[in-house]
C-alpha positions as a printed Julia matrix, in Angstrom:
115×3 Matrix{Float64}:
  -8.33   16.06   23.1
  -5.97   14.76   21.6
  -4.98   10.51   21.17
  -2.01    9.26   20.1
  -1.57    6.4    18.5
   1.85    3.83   17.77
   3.24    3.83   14.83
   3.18    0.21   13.04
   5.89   -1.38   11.91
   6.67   -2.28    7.7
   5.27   -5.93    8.75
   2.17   -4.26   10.44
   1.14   -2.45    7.48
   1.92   -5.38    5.01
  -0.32   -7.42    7.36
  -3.2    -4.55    6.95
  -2.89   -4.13    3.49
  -3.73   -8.28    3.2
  -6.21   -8.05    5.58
  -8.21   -4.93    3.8
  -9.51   -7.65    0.89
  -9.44  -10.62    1.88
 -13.3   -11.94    1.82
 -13.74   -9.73   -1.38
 -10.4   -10.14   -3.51
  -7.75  -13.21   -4.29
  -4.5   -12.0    -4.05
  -1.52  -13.51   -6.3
   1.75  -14.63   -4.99
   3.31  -12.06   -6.95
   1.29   -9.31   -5.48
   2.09  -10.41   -2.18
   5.61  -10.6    -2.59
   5.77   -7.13   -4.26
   3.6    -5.92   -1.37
   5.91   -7.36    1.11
   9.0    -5.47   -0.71
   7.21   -2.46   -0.74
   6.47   -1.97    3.13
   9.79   -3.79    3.79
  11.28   -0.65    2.06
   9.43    2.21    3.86
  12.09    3.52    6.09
  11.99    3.97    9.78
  12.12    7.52    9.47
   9.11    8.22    6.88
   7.03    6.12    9.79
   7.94    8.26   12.38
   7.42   11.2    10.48
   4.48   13.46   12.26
   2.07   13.23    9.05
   2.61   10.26    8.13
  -0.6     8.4     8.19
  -0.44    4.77    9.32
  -3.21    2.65    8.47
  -5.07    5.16    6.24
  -1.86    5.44    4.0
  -2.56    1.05    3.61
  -5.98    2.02    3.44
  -5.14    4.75    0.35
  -2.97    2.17   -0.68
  -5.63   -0.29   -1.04
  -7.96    1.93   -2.96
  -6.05    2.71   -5.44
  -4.56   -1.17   -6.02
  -8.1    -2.21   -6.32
  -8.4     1.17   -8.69
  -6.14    0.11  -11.03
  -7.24   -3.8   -10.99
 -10.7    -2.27  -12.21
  -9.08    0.18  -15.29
  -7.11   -3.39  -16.19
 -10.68   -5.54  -15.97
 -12.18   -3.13  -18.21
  -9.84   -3.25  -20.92
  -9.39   -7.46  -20.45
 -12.16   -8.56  -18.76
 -11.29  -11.91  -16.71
 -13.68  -13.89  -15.33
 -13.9   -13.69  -11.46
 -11.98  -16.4    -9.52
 -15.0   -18.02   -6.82
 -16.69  -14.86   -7.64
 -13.98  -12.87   -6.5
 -11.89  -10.56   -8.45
  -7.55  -11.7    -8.46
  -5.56   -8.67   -7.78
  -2.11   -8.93   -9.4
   1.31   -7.8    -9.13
   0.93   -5.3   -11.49
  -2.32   -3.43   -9.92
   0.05   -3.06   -6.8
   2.67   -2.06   -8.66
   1.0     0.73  -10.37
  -0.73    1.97   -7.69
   3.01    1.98   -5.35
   4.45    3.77   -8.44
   2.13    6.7    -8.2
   3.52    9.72   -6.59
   2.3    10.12   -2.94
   3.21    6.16   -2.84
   6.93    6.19   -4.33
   7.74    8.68   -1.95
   7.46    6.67    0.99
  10.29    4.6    -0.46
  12.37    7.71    0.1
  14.51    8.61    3.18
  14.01   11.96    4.21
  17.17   14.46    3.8
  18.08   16.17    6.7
  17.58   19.86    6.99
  19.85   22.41    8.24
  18.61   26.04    9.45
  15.61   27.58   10.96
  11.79   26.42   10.32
């Protein structure tokens, strides 16, 4: 069998990514903004790309945003904000500059010839 499933739009996935945390993490205005940026930039084309993976690429996303908030935490511990911990514009931003992430800021080039 096979299901197929619609593609979300740049304002779909920002709207996953916030919802992913939200009872365990405080996000900063600044991370929200630079979130916002970020899936405003994806272009239409990556998204309708075959492989491209939807909801667990804001899930991967996530992970690694939360990832990086930890590595930060360990090397200047905060203290939790109501018991949760802040992510900041710089954990997204670190995680978005990683490789499989930056290149869904690019537009694919088209080929020409035979696959």
């Amino acid at each position: 069998y096979e299901i197929m499933f619609e593609n979300y739009t740049q304002k779909q996935l920002y709207e996953i990514f916030l919802s992913m945390g939200r009872k365990e993490y405080i996000y900063t205005d600044g991370l929200k903004k630079v979130a916002e940026e970020y899936f405003a930039n994806i272009p239409n084309e990556v998204i309708a790309q075959k492989d491209f993976g939807n909801a667990r690429f804001v899930r991967n996303l996530f992970e690694r945003t939360v990832a990086k908030a930890a590595l930060r935490l360990q090397m200047e511990p905060k203290e939790l904000q109501d018991g949760k911990v802040v992510l900041i514009e710089g954990d997204f931003a670190k995680a978005s500059s990683d490789r499989e992430f930056q290149k869904m800021q690019e537009k694919k080039k088209p080929t020409i010839g035979f696959y």
